[in-house]
C-alpha positions as CSV (number, residue, x, y, z in Angstrom):
1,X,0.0,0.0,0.0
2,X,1.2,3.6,-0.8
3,X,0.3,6.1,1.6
4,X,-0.8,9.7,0.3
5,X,2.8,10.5,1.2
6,X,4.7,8.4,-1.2
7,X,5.6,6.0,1.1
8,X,5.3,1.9,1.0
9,X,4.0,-0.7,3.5
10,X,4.6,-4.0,3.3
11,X,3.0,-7.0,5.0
12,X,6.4,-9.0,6.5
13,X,5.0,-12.2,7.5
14,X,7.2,-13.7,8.0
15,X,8.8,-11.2,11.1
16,X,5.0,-10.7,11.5
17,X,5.6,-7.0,11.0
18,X,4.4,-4.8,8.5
19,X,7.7,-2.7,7.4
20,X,7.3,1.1,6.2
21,X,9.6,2.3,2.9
22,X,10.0,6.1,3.2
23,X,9.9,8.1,0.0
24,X,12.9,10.0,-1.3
25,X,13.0,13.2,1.2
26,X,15.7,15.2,0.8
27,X,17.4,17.9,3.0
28,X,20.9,20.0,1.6
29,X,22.6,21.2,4.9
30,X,25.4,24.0,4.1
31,X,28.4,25.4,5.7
32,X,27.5,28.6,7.6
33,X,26.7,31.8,5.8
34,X,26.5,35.4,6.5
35,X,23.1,36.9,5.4
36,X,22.5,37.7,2.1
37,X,25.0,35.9,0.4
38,X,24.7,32.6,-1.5
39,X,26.1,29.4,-1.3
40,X,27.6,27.2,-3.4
41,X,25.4,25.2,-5.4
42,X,24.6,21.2,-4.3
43,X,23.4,19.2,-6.9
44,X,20.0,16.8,-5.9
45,X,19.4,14.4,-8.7
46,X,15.4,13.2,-10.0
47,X,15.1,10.1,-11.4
48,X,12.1,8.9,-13.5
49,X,11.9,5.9,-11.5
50,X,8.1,5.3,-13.3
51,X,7.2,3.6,-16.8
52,X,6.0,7.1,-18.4
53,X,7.7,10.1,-19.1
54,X,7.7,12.5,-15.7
55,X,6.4,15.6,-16.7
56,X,7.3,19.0,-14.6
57,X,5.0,21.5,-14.0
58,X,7.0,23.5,-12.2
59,X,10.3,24.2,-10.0
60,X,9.9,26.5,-7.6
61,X,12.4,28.1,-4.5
62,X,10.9,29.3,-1.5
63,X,12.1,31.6,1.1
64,X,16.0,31.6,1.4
65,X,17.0,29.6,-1.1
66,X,17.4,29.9,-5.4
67,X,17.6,27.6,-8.3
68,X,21.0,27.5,-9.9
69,X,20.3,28.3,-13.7
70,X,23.2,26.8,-15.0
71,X,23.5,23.5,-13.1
72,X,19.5,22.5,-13.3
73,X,18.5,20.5,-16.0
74,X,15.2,19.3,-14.9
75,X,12.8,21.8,-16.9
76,X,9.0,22.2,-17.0
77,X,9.3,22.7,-20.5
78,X,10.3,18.7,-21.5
79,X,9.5,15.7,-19.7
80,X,11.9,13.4,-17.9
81,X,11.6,10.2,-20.3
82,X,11.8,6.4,-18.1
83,X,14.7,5.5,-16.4
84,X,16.7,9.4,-17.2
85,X,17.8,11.5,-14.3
86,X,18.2,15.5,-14.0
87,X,19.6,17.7,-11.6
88,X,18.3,20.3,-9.4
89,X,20.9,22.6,-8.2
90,X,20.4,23.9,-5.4
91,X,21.8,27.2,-3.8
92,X,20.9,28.1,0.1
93,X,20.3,32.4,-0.3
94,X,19.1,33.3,3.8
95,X,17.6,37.0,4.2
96,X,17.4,36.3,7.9
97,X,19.5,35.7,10.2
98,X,19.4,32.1,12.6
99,X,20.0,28.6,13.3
100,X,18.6,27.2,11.5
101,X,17.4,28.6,9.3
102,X,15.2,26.9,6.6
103,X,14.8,27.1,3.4
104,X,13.1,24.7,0.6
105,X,12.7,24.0,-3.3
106,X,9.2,22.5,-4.5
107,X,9.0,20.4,-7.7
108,X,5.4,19.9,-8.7
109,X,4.9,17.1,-11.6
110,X,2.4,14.9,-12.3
111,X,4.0,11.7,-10.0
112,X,1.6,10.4,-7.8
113,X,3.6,11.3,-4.7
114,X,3.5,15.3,-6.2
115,X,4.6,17.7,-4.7
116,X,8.9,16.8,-3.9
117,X,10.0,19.5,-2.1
118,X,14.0,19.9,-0.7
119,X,14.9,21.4,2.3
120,X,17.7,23.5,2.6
121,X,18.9,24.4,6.0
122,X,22.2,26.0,7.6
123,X,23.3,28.4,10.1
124,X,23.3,32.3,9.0
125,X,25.1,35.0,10.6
């Protein structure tokens, strides 16, 4: 069974147990910053892990944080066809000052488990 999160159950039997698979969450912490810079980019690969192309509606940064234009190739205007990867780079941009401080990138496509989002986090001074 797939929850509304993305992630799987599975009847163990034999452990009687029934097992939880997470979906892919991820979180990009960075090296402390000073407020209102940028970071260096990290890269967070998506793979088309389904049996039709993964089409992306759209990629969007939140509060403290910005897309890197030159090292994303996931786009909204071609799909991901089966079994290809792209890359989101990511770049951690605070306007406040804290730690942590939190920061996040939504990707909205039409996957069932829609929408992925990345948290950023790091310290800012």
């Amino acid at each position: 069974m797939i929850d509304g999160a993305g992630d799987f159950y599975v009847a163990d039997v034999f452990h009687n147990r029934i097992r939880m698979i997470t979906s892919n969450a991820a979180t990009l912490s960075y090296p402390t910053i000073r407020v209102n810079r940028v970071s260096a980019t990290q890269d967070e690969t998506l793979e088309n892990d389904g049996n039709a192309p993964l089409n992306i509606s759209s990629l969007l940064a939140g509060a403290n944080s910005q897309l890197d234009p030159i090292a994303t190739t996931c786009s909204s205007s071609a799909p991901v066809p089966v079994a290809v990867t792209c890359v989101i780079g990511a770049q951690f941009a605070p306007t406040v000052i804290g730690n942590p401080v939190l920061g996040s990138i939504t990707i909205a496509s039409d996957s069932p488990n829609t929408p992925q989002t990345i948290k950023l986090t790091g310290q800012v001074c």
